[in-house]
C-alpha positions as CSV (number, residue, x, y, z in Angstrom):
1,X,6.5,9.4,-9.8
2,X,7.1,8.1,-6.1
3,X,10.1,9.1,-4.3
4,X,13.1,7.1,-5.4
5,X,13.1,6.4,-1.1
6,X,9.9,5.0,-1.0
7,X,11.1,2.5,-4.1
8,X,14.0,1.6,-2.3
9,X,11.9,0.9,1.2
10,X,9.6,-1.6,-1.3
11,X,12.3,-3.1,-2.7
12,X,14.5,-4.1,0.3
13,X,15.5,-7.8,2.2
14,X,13.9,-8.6,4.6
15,X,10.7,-7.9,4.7
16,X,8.8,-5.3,6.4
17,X,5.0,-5.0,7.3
18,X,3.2,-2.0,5.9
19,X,-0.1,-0.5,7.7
20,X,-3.3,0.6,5.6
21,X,-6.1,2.6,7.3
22,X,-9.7,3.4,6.1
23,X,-12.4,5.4,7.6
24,X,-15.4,3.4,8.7
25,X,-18.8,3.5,10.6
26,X,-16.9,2.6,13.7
27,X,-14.1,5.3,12.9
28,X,-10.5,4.1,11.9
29,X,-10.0,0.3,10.9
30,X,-6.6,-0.9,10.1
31,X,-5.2,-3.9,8.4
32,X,-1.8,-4.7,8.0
33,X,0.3,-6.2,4.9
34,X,4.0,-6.5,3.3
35,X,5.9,-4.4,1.5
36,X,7.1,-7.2,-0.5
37,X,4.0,-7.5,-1.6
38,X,3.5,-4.0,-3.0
39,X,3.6,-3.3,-7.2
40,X,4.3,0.0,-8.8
41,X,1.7,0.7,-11.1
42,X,1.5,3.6,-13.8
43,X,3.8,5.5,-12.3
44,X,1.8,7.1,-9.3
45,X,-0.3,3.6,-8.6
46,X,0.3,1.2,-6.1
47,X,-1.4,-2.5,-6.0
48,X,-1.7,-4.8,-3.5
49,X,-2.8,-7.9,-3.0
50,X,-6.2,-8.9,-0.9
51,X,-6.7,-12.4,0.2
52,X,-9.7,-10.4,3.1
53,X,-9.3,-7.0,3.6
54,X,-13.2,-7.6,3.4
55,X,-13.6,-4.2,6.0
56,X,-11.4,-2.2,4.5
57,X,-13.0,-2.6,0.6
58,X,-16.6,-2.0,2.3
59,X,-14.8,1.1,3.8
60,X,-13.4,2.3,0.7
61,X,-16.7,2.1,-1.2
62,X,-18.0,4.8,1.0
63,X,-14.8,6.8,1.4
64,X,-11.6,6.0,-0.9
65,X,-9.4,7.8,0.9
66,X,-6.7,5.7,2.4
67,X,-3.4,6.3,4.5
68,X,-0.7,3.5,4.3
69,X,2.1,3.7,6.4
70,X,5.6,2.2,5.1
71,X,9.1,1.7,6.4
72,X,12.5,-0.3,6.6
73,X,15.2,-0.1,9.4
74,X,17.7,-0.6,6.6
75,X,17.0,1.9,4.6
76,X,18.8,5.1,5.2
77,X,16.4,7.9,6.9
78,X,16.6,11.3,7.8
79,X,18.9,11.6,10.3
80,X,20.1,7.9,10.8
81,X,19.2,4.5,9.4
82,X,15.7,3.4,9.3
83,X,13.4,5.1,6.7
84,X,9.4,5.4,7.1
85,X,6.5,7.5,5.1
86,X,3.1,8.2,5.4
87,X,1.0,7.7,2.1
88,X,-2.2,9.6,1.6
89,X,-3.9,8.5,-1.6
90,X,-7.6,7.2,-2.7
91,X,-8.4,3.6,-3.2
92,X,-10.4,1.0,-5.0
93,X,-10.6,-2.9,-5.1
94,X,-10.5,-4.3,-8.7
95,X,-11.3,-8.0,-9.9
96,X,-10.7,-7.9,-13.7
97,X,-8.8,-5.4,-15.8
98,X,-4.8,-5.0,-16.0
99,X,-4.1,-4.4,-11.9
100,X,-5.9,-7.2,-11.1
101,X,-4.0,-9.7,-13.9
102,X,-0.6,-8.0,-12.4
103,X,-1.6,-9.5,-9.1
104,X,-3.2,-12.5,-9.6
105,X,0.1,-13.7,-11.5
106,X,2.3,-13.0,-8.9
107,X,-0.1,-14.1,-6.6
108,X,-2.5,-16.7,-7.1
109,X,-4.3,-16.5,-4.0
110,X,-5.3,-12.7,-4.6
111,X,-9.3,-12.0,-4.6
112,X,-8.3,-9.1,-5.4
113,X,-6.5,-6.3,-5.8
114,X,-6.2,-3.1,-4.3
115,X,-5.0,0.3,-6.2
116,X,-3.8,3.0,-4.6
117,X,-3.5,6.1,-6.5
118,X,-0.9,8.1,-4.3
119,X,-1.4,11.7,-3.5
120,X,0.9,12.7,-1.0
121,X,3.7,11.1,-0.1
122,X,5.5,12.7,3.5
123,X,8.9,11.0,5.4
124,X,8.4,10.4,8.9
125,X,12.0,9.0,9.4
């Protein structure tokens, strides 16, 4: 299960952008996305919507790993309020199945969606 923090950073107004980054050719490529838009999935699973993200699926069929940073300066941290993680986990674009018909309902313009499986989960603030 993800830590009940990481929930809470997801599930809090306003919105906050979220960073993904996959290993490519070139070295790192990054995209960015919202955490509104994030779905917990099977308990450990993350999906995510792609309209593009046309790069970073090429990159993850030659390398799934993945790194997604996430945070909310509402959210109670550490020390003081603002709360961030890093996100290590592998990843995979599906169009069909259950993850993909959890997206495209909620949103229609999805090509696709991407599932993280998180596999470490550290707090940066």
């Amino acid at each position: 299960m993800l830590d009940e923090k990481i929930l809470e950073i997801l599930a809090t107004a306003p919105d906050s952008a979220l960073a993904l980054a996959t290993n490519g050719p070139e070295g790192a490529h990054l995209v960015n996305s919202w955490n509104s838009y994030v779905q917990l999935y099977q308990e450990e699973m993350l999906l995510i919507p792609a309209g593009r993200m046309v790069v970073t699926e090429a990159n993850l069929e030659r390398d799934n790993r993945i790194l997604m940073t996430i945070c909310h300066r509402d959210v109670e941290g550490k020390q003081y309020k603002g709360s961030g993680f890093l996100l290590k986990g592998e990843g995979s674009f599906v169009q069909e199945g259950e993850a993909y018909k959890l997206v495209k309902e909620k949103f229609p313009w999805a090509r696709a969606a991407l599932v993280i499986k998180v596999t470490e989960a550290e707090q940066t603030l």
